[in-house]
C-alpha positions as CSV (number, residue, x, y, z in Angstrom):
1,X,0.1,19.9,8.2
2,X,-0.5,22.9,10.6
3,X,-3.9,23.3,12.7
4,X,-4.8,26.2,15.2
5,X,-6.4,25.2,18.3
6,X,-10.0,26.5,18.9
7,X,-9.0,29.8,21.2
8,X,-5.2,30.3,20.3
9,X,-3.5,32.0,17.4
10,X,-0.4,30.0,17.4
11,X,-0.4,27.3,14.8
12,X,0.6,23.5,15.5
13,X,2.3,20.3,13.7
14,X,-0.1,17.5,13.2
15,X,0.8,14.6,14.7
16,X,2.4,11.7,12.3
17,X,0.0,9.9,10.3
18,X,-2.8,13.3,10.3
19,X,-3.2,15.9,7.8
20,X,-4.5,19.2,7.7
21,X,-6.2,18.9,4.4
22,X,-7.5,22.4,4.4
23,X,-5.6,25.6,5.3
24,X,-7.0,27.2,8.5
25,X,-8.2,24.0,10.0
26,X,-8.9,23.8,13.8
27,X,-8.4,20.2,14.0
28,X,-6.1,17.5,12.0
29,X,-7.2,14.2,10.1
30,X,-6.5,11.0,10.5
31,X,-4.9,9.4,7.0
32,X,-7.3,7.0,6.3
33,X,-5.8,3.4,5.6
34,X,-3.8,3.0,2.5
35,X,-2.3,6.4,3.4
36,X,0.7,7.6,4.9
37,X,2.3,10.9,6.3
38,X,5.1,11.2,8.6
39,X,7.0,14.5,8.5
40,X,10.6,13.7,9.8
41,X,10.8,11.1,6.8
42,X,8.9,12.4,3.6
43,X,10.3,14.3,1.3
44,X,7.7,16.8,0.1
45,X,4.6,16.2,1.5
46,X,3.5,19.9,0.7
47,X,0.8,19.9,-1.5
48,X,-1.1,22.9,-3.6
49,X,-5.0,23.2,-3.2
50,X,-6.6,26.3,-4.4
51,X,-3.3,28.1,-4.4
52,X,-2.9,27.7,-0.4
53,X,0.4,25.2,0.5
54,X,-1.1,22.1,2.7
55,X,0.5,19.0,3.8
56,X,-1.8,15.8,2.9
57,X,-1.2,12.1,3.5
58,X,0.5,10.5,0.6
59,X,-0.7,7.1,-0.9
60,X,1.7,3.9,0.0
61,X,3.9,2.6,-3.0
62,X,3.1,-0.9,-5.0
63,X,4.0,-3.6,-2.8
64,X,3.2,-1.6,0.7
65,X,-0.1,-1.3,2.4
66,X,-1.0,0.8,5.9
67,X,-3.6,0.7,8.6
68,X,-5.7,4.6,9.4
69,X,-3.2,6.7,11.3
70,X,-0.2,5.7,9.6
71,X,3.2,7.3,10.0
72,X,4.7,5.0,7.1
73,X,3.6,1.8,5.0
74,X,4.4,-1.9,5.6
75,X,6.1,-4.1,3.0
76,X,3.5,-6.9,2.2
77,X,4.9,-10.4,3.4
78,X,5.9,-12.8,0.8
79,X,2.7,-14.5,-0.9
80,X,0.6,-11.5,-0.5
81,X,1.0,-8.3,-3.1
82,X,-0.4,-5.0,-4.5
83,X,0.1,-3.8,-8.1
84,X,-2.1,-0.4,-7.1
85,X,-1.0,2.7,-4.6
86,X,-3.0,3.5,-1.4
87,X,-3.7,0.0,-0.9
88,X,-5.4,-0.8,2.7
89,X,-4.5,-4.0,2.7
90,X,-2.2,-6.5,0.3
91,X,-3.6,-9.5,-1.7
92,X,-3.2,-13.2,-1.6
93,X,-1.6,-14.9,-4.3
94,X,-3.6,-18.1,-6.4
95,X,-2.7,-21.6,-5.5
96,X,0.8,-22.5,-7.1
97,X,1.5,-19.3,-7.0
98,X,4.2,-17.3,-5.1
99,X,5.5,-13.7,-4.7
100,X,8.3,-12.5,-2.5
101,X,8.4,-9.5,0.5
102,X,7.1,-5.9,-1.0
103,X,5.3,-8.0,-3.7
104,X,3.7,-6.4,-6.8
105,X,2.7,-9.2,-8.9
106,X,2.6,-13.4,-8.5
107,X,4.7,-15.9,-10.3
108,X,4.0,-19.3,-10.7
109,X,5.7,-21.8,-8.9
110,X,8.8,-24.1,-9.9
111,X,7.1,-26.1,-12.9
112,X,4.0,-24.8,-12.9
113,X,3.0,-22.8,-16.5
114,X,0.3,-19.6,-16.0
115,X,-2.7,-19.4,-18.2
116,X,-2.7,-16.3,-19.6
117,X,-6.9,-16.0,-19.6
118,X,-7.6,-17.1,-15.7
119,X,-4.6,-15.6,-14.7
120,X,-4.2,-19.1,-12.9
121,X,-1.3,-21.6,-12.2
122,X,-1.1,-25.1,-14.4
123,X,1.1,-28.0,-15.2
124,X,2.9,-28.6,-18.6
125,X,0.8,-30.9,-21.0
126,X,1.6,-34.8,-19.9
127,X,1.7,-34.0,-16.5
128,X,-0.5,-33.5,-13.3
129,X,0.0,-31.8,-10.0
130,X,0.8,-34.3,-7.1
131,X,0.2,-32.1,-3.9
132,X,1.4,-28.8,-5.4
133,X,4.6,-30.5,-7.7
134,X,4.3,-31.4,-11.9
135,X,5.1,-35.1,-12.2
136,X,5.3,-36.7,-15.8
137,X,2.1,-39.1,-16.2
């Protein structure tokens, strides 16, 4: 991401976590949460719009999540997830239900069984959940 400033021909970087979306810009974007673009650690962050080359913020992976501005994502902390890119912010898990660091889906805990059409955390038949543990009736 390159911008000119308004009165000089010399073109600029954009700062980490800004784009310059469009080729002749003056000024350079903030990525907008969910996004991420830092130039001395991406790969390829080139881009092809209307046959111009422009550098544009690239979406965080499954199990990350950024705030606007953002030079590079954040691992979501265990219990929280996100099964989508370009997430702003990661997920809670159900009750009974866990997920470890960089998440991307939840598991049910230790005995509890999930119910495959509320998504939701049970116990086994014959026995009932005693402050978050499956006891035998």
């Amino acid at each position: 991401g390159k911008f000119v400033r308004y009165g000089y021909d010399v073109c600029e970087d954009c700062a980490d976590g800004h784009e310059a979306p469009n080729t002749g810009t003056t000024v350079c974007e903030i990525c907008p949460a969910g996004k991420y673009l830092s130039f001395g650690h991406h790969e390829d962050p080139a881009t092809v719009i209307d046959g111009e080359q422009v550098v544009v913020c690239q979406d965080c992976e499954v199990g990350k999540f950024s705030d606007k501005g953002a030079s590079s994502c954040t691992l979501c902390e265990a219990g929280k997830y996100t099964n989508f890119t370009g997430m702003p912010e990661c997920e809670a898990c159900g009750p009974y239900q866990e997920t470890p660091i960089g998440g991307v889906t939840c598991e049910c805990k230790d005995t509890f069984i999930r119910d495959e059409s509320t998504g939701g955390c049970f116990c086994p038949r014959g026995e009932e959940n005693f402050g978050g543990i499956c006891r035998p009736c």
